[in-house]
N, C-alpha and C positions, 0 to 999 in steps of 0.2 A: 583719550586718544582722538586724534583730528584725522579722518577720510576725506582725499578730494572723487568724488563720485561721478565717473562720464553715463550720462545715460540717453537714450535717445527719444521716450515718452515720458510723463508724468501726468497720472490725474489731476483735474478730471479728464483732457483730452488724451483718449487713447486711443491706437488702431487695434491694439492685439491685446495677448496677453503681456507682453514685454513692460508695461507700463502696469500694469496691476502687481507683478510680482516686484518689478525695483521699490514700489510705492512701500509693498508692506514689508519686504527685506529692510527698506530704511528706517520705519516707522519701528519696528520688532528690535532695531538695534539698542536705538533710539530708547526702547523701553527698558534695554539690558544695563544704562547707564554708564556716565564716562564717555561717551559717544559725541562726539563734535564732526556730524555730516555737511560738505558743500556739495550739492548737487545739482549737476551742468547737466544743460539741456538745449539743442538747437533752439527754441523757440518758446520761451514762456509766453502764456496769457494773463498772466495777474492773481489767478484764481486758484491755484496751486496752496494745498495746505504747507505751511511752512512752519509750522509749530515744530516740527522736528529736524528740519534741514532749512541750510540756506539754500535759495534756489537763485543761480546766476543763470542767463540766457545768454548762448552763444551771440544772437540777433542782437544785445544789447555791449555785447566788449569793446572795442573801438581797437582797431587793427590801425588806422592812420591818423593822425595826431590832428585833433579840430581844434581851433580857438572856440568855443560855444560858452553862453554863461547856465553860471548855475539852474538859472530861471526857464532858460529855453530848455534844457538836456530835463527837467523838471516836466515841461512842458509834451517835453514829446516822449518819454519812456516812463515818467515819474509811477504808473500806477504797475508797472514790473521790476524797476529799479529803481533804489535809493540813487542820488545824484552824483552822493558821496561815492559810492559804490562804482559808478562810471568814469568819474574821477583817479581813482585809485587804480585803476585797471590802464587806463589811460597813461598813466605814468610809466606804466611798466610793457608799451610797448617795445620789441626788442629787433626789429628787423625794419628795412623799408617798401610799404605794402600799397603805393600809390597804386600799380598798375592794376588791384585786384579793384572790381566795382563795388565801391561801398557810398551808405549813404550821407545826410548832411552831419553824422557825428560819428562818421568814421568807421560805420558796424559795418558788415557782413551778412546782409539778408539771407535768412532761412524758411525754409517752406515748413519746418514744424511737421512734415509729413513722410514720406515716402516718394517721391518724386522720379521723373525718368530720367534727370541729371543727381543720381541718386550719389554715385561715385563722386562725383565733384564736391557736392555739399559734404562726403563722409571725410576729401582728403581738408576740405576747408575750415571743416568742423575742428580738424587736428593741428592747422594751423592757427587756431582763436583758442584753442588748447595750451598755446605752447605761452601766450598773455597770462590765461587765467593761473597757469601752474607756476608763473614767476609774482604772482601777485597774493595767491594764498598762500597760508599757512598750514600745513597737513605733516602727520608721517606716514599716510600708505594712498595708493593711489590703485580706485576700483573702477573696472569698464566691464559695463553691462555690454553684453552680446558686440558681433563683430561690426556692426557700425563704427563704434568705440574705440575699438584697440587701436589706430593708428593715433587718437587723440590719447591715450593711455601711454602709446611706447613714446610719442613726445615728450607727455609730461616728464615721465621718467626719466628722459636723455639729459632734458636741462636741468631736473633737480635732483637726481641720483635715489630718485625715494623709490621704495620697490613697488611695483606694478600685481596686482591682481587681478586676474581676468575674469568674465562670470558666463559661463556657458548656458545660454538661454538654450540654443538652438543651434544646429551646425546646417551647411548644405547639403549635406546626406537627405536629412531629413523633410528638408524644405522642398527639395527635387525629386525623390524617390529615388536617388543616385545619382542622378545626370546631372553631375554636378557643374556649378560655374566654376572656370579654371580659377578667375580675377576673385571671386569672394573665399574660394579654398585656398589662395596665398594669404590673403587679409588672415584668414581665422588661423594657417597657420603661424604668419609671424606675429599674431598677438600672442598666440600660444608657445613662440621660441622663446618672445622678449620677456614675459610674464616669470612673477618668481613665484607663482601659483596659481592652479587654475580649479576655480570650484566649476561644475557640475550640476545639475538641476536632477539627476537619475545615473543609475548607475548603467544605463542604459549608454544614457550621454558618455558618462564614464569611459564606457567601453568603444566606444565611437572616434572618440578625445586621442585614446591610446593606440587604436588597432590604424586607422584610418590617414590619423595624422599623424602619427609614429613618435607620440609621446611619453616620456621616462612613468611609467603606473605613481609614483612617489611622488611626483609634480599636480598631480591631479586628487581631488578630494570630491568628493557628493555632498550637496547639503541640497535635500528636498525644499521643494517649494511649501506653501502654506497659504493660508485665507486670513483675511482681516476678518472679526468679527464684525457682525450684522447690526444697524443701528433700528432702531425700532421701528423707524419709517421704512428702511427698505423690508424689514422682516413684512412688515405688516402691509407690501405694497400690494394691489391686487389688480386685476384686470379680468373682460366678461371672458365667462367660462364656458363652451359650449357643452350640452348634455351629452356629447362625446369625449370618452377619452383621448389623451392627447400625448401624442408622444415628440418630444422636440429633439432637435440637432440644434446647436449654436453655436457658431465660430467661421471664422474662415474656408468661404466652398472655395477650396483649392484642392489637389492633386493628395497634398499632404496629410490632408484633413479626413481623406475618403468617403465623401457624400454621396457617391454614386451607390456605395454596397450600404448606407441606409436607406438610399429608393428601393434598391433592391429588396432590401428587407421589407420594409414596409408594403411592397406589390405582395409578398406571400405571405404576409399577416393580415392582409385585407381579402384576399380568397378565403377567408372562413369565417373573419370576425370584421364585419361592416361597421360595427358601432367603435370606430376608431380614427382618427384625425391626425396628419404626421405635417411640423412643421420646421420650414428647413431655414432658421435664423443667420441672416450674414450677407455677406457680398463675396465676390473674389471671379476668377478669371474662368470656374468652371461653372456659376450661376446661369448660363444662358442651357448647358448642355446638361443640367441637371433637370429645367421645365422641361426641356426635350423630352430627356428619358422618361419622368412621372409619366408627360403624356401619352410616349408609346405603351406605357405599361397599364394604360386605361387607368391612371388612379388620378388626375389632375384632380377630379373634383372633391378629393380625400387629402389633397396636399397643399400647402401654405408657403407661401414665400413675401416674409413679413420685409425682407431686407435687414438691412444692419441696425442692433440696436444697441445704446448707450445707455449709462448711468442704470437709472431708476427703470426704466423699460424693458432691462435684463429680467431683474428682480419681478418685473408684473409678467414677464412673460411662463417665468418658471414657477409662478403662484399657478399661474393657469395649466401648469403642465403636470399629467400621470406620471410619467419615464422619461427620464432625459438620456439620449445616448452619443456616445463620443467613441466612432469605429475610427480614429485618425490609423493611416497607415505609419507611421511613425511620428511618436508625441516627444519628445522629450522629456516634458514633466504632464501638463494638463491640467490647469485649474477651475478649467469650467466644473468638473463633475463635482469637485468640492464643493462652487458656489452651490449650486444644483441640491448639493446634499445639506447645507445649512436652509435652504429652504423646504428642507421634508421631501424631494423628488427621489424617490430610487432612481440609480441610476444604472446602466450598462456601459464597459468601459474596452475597449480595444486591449488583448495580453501586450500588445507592440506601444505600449504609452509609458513616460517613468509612473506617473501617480497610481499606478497597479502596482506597484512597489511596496508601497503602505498602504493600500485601502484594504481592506476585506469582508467590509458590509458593501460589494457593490458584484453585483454579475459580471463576470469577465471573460468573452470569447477572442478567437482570432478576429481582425479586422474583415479577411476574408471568407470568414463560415458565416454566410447572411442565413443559412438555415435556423443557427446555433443563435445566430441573433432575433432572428424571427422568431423563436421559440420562448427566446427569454422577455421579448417584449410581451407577448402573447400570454404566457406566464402572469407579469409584474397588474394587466389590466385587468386580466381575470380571478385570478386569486387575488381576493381581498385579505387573504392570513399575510402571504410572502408579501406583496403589497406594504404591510403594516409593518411588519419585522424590519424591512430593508428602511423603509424610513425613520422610524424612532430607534434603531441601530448605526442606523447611518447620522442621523443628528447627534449621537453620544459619539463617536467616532470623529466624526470634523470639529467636533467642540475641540478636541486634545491636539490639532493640526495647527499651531498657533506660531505665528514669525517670533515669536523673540527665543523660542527653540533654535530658529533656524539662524537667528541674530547673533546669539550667543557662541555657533559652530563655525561663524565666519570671524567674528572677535576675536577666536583660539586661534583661526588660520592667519590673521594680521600679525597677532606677538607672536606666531611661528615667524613669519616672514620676518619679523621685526626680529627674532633672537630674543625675546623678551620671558 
């Protein structure tokens, strides 16, 4: 079976989780075999494993017809696209695109990121969509989260193939409700056009249905999962101070709830001094989180490493006692997992999907920073519960493997497909 795959990250460049879970949903399919993935992406760097997918970049399709030779198109794209491959794309322009800015072979520059002409690049994206989906050959067509869907409901208009959509995250969740009107149409009409919609939690699930006012039957849950561990990252390490250390890592945003682990951490430090809280990441509420530490006198107990990538994750949770993830609304959550293939107990928000399946992990409300103060406090000082949560917890995320999850998205294609 041949999938044309939209996604908008791919490692190793990634901002979020969004690029970790398409990585190993494709990989996990991939290992279920029979699986012929193409997976598009605004902006490849080269460096992309491709052992299980082809990966085309948006940045690389040619939307306006160039005379260029082989040798030059060689020259300036050759080490993320074959020539051939530009070529062949090229042919199958279907519209006249002079007026959009493109460069000397015809592409569509993309930021590869998140940008503040965000919208522009999502509806552009769906326009170098409509090239790629008359140029591959596929029978079902997948769009990771709603950046995607309008480059999804294209593919599908020109080639009649059915569309799957894949619910990373909605704007409920992202906003604490206050939602954007323009990205709750996007996610609904990828959700009208789609002839299935997977789910990341039944959390989502229910979000999917109530929110958006979608048929229950249209919609399915397939959990997220973790790529196993390669023996460099297991074994990464970094210095450890003779304090324990409890980490946050991800996203200081609204969504994420960084502010009720300051909080926690201010009333685990009125008793047990011998502890260290470090709040991993970037995002739009990092300024008003040093704030808070400092009003609550803990600045000099608290760590703000910034964002970290790759291998750097991995040294930072070698170094870490408790890892905690109070998000006010997660949809799935796969920090805690990483977390727990490296031996960290973890504490996990009841308001996340991956509290769905975990049950080697503490789970309070997002909002009872008491209930969390108590359980971090708990996890440093008891060296038995300590013990238990982590070699429970490493038997546990060993059985959390994508090609489970590979295998429930497979069943949901030959549904769609009648097969």
């Amino acid at each position: 079976m041949k999938a044309l795959m939209f996604g908008w990250e791919f490692p190793p460049h990634i901002l979020g989780g969004l690029g970790t879970a398409s990585y190993g949903l494709t990989k996990g399919m991939w290992e279920c075999g029979d699986m012929d993935i193409t997976f598009v992406i605004p902006k490849p760097f080269g460096d992309e494993d491709k052992s299980f997918a082809k990966i085309i970049g948006a940045s690389q399709t040619p939307v306006v017809w160039k005379d260029v030779t082989y040798d030059y198109v060689e020259s300036r794209i050759g080490k993320v696209m074959a020539p051939e491959e530009y070529f062949r794309l090229r042919d199958h322009i279907y519209a006249d695109f002079n007026y959009m800015r493109t460069n000397d072979l015809g592409c569509i520059e993309f930021s590869g990121r998140y940008p503040d002409n965000l919208l522009e690049e999502i509806n552009t994206y769906s326009i170098v969509a409509g090239v790629i989906a008359r140029t591959e050959e596929f029978d079902v067509i997948h769009s990771h989260d709603w950046l995607t869907y309008p480059a999804g409901i294209h593919a599908k208009q020109v080639t009649g193939k059915p569309l799957v959509i894949h619910v990373h995250a909605t704007d409920y969740d992202r906003s604490r409700g206050n939602v954007n009107p323009t990205v709750f149409n996007i996610e609904r009409d990828g959700m009208i056009h789609a002839d299935h919609i997977i789910t990341v939690s039944n959390l989502t699930r229910q979000t999917v249905i109530e929110k958006y006012g979608i048929d229950p039957a249209k919609v399915t849950t397939v959990h997220n999962a973790v790529v196993p561990l390669s023996e460099d990252l297991l074994n990464a390490k970094a210095p450890k101070p003779k304090e324990k250390v409890v980490t946050f890592l991800g996203r200081i945003t609204m969504q994420k709830g960084p502010e009720y682990f300051v909080e926690a951490a201010a009333k685990v430090l009125k008793n047990n001094h011998n502890v260290r809280f470090v709040m991993a990441g970037s995002g739009d509420m990092m300024d008003k989180m040093i704030t808070l530490a400092a009003e609550r006198g803990i600045a000099d107990r608290f760590h703000f490493p910034g964002f970290q990538k790759g291998k750097q994750v991995y040294e930072m949770l070698s170094a870490s006692d408790v890892y905690v993830m109070p998000s006010v609304s997660e949809p799935f959550g796969i920090s805690p997992l990483e977390a727990m293939q490296m031996g960290v107990p973890s504490i996990i928000s009841k308001q996340s999907g991956c509290a769905e399946i975990l049950d080697n992990v503490i789970k309070t409300d997002y909002w009872d920073i008491d209930a969390m103060a108590d359980a971090i406090n708990s996890i440093v000082t008891n060296q038995a519960l300590y013990e238990q949560l982590k070699e429970d917890g490493l038997a546990e995320v060993a059985r959390i493997t994508w090609d489970k999850a590979g295998k429930k998205v497979i069943d949901i294609y030959n549904k769609v497909l009648n097969r």
